[in-house]
C-alpha positions in Angstrom: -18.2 19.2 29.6 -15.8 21.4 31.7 -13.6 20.0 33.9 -12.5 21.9 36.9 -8.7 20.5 37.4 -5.8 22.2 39.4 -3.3 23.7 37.0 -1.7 25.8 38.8 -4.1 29.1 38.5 -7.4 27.1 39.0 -8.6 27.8 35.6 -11.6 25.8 34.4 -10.1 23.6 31.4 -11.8 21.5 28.6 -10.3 18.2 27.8 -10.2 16.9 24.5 -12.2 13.4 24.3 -11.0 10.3 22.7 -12.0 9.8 18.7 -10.5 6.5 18.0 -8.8 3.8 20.4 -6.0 2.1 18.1 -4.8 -1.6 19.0 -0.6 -1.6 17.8 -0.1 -4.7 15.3 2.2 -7.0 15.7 5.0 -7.2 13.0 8.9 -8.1 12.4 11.2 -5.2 10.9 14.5 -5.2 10.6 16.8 -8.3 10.4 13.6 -10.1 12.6 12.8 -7.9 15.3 9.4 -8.2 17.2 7.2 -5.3 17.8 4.4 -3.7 17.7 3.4 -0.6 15.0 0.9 1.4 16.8 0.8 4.1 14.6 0.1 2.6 11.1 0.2 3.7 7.6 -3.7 4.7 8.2 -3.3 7.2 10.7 -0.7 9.6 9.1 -3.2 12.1 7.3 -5.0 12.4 10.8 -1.9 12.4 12.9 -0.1 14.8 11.0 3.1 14.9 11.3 3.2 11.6 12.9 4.3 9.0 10.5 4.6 5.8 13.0 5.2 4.9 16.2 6.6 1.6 16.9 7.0 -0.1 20.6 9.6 -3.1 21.4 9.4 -4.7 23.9 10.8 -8.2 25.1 12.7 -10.2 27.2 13.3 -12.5 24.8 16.7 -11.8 23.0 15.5 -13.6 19.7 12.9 -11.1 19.7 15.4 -8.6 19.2 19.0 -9.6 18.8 19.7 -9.0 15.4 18.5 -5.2 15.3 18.0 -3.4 12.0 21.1 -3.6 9.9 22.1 -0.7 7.3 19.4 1.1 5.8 18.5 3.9 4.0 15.9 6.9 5.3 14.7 10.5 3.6 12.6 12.6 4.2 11.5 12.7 7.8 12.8 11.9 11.6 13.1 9.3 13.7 12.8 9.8 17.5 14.7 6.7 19.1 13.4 6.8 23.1 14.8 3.8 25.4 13.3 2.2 28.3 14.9 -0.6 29.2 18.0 -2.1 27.3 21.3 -0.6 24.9 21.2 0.3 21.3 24.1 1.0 19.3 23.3 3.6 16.2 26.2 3.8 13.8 25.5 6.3 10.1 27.6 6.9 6.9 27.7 10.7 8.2 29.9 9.3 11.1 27.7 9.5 13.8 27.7 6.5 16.6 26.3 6.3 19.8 24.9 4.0 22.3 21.3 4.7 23.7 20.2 3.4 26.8 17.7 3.5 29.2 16.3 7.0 29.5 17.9 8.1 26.2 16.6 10.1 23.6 18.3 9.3 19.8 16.9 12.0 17.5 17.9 11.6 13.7 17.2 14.2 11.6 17.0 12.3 7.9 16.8 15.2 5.7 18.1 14.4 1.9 19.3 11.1 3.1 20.9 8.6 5.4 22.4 5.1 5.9 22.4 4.0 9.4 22.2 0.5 11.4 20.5 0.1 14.6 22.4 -3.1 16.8 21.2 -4.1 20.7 24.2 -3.9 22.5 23.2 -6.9 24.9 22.7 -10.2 24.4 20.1 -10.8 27.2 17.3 -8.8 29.2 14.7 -6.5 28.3 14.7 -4.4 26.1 12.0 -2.0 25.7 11.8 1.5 24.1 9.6 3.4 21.3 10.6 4.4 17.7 8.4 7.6 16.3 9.1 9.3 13.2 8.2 12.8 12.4 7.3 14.1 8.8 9.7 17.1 7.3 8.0 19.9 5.3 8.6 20.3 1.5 11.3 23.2 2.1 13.3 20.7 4.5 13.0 17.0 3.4 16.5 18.1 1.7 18.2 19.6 4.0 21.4 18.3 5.6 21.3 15.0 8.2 21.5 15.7 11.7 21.9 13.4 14.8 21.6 14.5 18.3 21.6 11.8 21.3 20.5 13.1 24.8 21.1 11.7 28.0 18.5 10.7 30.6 20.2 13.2 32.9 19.4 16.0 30.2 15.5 15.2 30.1 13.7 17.1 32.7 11.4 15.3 34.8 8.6 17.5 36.7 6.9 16.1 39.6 3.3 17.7 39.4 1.3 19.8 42.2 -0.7 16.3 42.2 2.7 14.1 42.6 2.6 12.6 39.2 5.7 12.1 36.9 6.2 13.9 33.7 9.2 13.8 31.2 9.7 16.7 29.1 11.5 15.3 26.1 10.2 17.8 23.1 8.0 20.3 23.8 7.5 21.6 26.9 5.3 21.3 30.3 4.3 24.8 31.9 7.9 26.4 32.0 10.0 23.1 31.8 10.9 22.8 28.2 12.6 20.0 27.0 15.7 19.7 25.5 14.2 18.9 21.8 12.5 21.6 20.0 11.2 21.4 16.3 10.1 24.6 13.8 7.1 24.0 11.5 5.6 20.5 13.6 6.6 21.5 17.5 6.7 18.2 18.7 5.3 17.7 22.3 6.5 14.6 24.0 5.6 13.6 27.2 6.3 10.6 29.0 3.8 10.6 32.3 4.3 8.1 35.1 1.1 8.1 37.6 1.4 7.9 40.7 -2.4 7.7 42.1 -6.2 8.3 41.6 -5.8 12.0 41.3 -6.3 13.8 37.7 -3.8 15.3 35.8 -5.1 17.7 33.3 -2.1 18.0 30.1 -2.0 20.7 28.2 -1.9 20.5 24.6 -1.5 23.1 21.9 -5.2 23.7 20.3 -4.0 23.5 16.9 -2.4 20.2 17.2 -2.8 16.8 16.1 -2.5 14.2 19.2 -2.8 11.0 20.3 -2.0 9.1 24.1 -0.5 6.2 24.1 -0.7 3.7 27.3 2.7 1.6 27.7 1.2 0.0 31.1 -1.9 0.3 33.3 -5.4 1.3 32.4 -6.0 4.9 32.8 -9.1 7.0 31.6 -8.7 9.9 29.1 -11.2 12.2 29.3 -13.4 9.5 31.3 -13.0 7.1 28.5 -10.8 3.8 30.0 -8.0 2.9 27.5 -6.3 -0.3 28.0 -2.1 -1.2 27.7 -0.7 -0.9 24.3 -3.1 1.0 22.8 -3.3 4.5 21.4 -6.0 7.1 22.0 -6.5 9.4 18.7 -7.6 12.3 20.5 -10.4 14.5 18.8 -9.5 18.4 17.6 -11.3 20.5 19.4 -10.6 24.1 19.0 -12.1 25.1 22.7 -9.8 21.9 24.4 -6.6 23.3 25.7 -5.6 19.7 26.5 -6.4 16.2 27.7 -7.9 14.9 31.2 -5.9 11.9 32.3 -7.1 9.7 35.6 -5.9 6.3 36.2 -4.1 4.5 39.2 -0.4 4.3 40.7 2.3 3.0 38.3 0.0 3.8 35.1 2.5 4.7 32.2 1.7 6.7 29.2 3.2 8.6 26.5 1.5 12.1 25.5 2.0 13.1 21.8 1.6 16.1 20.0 2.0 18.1 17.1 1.5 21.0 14.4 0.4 19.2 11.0 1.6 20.2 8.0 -1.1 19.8 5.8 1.2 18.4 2.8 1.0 15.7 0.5 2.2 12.5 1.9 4.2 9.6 -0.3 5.8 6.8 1.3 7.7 3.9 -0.5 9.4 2.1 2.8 12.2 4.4 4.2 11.5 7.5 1.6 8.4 9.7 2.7 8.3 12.9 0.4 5.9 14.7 -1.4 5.2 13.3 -4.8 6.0 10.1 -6.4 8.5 11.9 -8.4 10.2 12.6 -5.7 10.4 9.0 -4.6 11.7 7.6 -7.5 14.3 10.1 -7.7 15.3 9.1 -3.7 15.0 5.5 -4.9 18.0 6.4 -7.8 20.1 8.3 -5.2 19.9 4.8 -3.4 20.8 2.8 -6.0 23.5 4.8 -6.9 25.5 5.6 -3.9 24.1 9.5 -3.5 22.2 8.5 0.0 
């Protein structure tokens, strides 16, 4: 149905409705760190370009101490976003940085590169999300690139209805966020409500997208979605975006993006196109070229 929401022009909007909720699995990665994989190996044909999402989150510094030593990636990026906590990336391109809370890390992997991932505490929380987004063909070569950003440098909006919304790729209305992406065009929202009254989210028609709930127990498109678990959102081609109505303090991240439409072949770290292609990043590995 239609739902009349304030957007700013009083335009009647349809919301996209929820197609599948998703419960994150547990699992270790890394040298032993705990966390939960929300966006699994089943939902990357539908999610298109989105290859995971992964949240950690604990208190508990065995959960997370010993952080993901050297490894290899091609192919795709990785979107590093802290809540709560330090992280220390070092790569053999000579990147290093710390991210902390509010951060953004965003690797671009391209034809290939080593990097470690180490907590930069030794107690407290620590709490943020790991996504990666797939590359097309033309660019799963291209040259690594790292870019860190801030928590000063992501713009956060305060709606007409007083909710919260970070603009870190994408954009919201006229706020664009300081990541932008040819071929997929990202959108990614982090939303912070901050009572009982809608918010209605635009979201490019011809996307993919999914909402993910870090805390609360808000309704998307009516439809009650519990903590730590994902809403695949349906493609609708007369939805301009999603109808979101929960209660103060609920916290959610809105994803979004162009699919691709290409083959996809994982093996671990590598996601290409063909198998051929995997075994030939698997030889660059062995021998020294990644």
């Amino acid at each position: 149905c239609k739902l009349n929401v304030k957007t700013g022009d009083d335009m009647s909007q349809l919301s996209r409705k929820t197609e599948h909720i998703v419960q994150g699995q547990p699992t270790r990665d890394g040298a032993g760190v705990n966390l939960v994989r929300v966006l699994t190996h089943q939902w990357q044909r539908r999610l298109d370009p989105f290859l995971m999402l992964d949240e950690f989150r604990s208190d508990d510094p065995n959960d997370y101490i010993a952080g993901f030593p050297e490894h290899p990636h091609r192919g795709f990026e990785t979107v590093t976003y802290m809540l709560a906590g330090q992280m220390r990336h070092q790569d053999n391109a000579g990147h290093e940085g710390v991210v902390g809370p509010g951060d953004v890390q965003w690797m671009t992997a391209g034809k290939g590169i080593l990097h470690s991932e180490t907590p930069e505490q030794v107690a407290g929380l620590m709490h943020g999300f790991q996504l990666w987004i797939n590359l097309p063909a033309k660019n799963k070569l291209t040259k690594p690139h790292y870019a860190e950003v801030p928590a000063v440098q992501i713009p956060m909006v305060t709606t007409e209805e007083g909710h919260q919304v970070k603009v870190i790729a994408g954009q919201w209305h006229e706020t664009v966020g300081p990541l932008q992406r040819p071929d997929t065009e990202p959108l990614y929202l982090d939303i912070q409500l901050t009572g009982e009254i809608p918010i209605f989210v635009p979201v490019p028609v011809s996307h993919n997208a999914l909402v993910y709930v870090v805390s609360g127990e808000p309704a998307i498109s009516g439809q009650r979605i519990t903590s730590r678990r994902m809403a695949v959102l349906e493609n609708n081609p007369q939805a301009t975006g999603v109808l979101i109505q929960g209660n103060a303090g609920d916290h959610l991240l809105v994803l979004s993006g162009q699919p691709l439409a290409e083959p996809i072949v994982q093996w671990g770290p590598f996601v290409m196109n063909s198998r051929e292609e995997i075994e030939q990043a698997i030889t660059d590995y062995q021998s020294g070229n990644i």
